[in-house]
C-alpha positions, 0 to 999 in steps of 0.5 A: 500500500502506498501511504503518505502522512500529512499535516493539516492545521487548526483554524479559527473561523468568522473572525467576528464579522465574517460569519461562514466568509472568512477564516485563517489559519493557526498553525500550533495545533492541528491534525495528523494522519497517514494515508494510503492507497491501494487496489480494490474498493472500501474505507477503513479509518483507524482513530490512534489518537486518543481523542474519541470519534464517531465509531462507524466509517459513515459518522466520520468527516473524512468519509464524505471529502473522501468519496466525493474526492474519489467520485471526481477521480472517476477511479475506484480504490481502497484507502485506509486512514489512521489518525495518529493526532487530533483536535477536539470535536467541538474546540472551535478551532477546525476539528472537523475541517482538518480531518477532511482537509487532510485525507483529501489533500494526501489523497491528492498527493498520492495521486500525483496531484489531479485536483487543484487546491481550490477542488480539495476544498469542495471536496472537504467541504462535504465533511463539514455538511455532514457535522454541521447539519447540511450546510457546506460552509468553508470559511474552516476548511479553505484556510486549513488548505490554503493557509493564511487568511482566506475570504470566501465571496461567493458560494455558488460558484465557489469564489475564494480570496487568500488575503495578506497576513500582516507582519506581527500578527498574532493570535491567542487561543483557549478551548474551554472544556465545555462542548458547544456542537456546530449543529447547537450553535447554529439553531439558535442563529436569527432566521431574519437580520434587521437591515441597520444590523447587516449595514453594520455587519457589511461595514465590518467585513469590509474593514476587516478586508481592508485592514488585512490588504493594507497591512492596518492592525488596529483597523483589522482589530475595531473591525473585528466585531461582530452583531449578528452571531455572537449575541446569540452564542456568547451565552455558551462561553461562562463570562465571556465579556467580562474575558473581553473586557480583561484581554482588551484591557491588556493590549488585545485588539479585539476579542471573539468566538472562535467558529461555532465556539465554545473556543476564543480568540484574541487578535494581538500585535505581538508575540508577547501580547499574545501570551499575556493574552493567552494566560489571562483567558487561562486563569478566567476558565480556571476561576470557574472551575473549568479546565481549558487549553490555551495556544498561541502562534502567529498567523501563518501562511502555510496550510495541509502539508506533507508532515516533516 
């Protein structure tokens, strides 16, 4: 059997007013696999890395990138997965995304690379159809293979943009140890959105955009706001203003949920910040009693690759 073992990073999506637009990638953490191919037909995926996951082949997220992937290919084949490393389901931080976007990107690398990065994407994003409760959103998965800070235009057809990373840019993660499902968090999403609330949202993504292309941190870190999401998620995350209020009072830009939660993330303009941030959020969770994992990283331009 021929195998490859690739890497594919975490990634934190919306970034406040990019809700399923806009993702990027954080490189501290993320998923391990070995993949390979062979003659014949079937899936088997094997889990070795200690975190649990659906027991059945179909529950799995690699399942559906990985069909749609072989569907396209047009040549039957027999893979086998083994995860050897793996985020959390339910960190916010890309677990499922990572998985997909790792299986379809060695698939790819295996095959000699039939399909261009912007195909894996499609591919992979079947995977987060299937956890998020059918929607295919990429704002995760784009980043993880593509690296950087991705924007997502357009949908139908598939129309991404990767954006310059400023220098300096840095960001502090922490996943409390409370669980927060992509499909939860998105049913307690508004059905309609007030027309003065969307002209604010439109505003902030496009000084997001335009802090990002210019390389102004402080307008990336005002713009970084968000008032169609986080009103009706925050209640998930136990104090999360007054975390707000702690990080931004110590040099973060700006301060959201990370995804569909219940992980946050604060943007800084430097590495030391960063880590100052990162224990602030720490100590918060601690002192209500809730275990948490915290990283920090600048923002990289790398995305999946094959491991080292």
């Amino acid at each position: 059997m021929k195998s490859i073992r690739v890497f594919a990073p975490a990634s934190v999506a919306n970034l406040g007013c990019g809700f399923d637009v806009m993702g990027m990638v954080m490189d501290a953490v993320g998923d391990l696999m070995c993949v390979g191919i062979d003659e014949g037909l079937g899936l088997d995926i094997e889990n070795r890395s200690g975190v649990p996951l659906p027991a059945n082949v179909e529950d799995n997220v690699i399942t559906p990138a990985i069909m749609a992937f072989l569907a396209s290919y047009g040549k039957p084949m027999k893979v086998k997965v083994i995860i050897e490393s793996k985020i959390h389901p339910g960190s916010g931080i890309g677990s499922s995304a990572a998985s997909s976007s790792a299986a379809v990107f060695a698939l790819n690398e295996l095959l000699g690379k039939p399909f261009s990065i912007e195909k894996l994407v499609e591919f992979a994003m079947e995977g987060e159809k299937l956890i998020s409760g059918g929607v295919a959103h990429a704002d995760n998965v784009a980043p993880c293979l593509m690296g950087g800070v991705v924007l997502i235009r357009g949908y139908k057809p598939l129309d991404m943009i990767k954006l310059p990373v400023p220098p300096g840019f840095h960001c502090s993660v922490a996943h409390p140890d409370i669980m927060v499902s992509t499909k939860m968090a998105r049913e307690v999403m508004p059905k309609e959105i007030p027309v003065r609330d969307a002209v604010r949202q439109w505003g902030n993504v496009g000084g997001l955009v335009a802090g990002l292309t210019l390389g102004d941190i402080d307008l990336v870190g005002r713009s970084m706001v968000d008032i169609v999401a986080e009103p009706c998620r925050k209640s998930f995350i136990p104090g999360f203003e007054i975390l707000r209020d702690k990080v931004l009072k110590d040099g973060a830009l700006a301060m959201n949920i990370a995804g569909s939660g219940p992980s946050v993330f604060a943007l800084s303009k430097d590495d030391a910040t960063a880590v100052k941030v990162a224990e602030i959020m720490k100590e918060h969770f601690a002192f209500l009693g809730i275990d948490s994992r915290v990283y920090t990283a600048s923002v990289s331009d790398r995305g999946a690759r094959v491991a080292e």
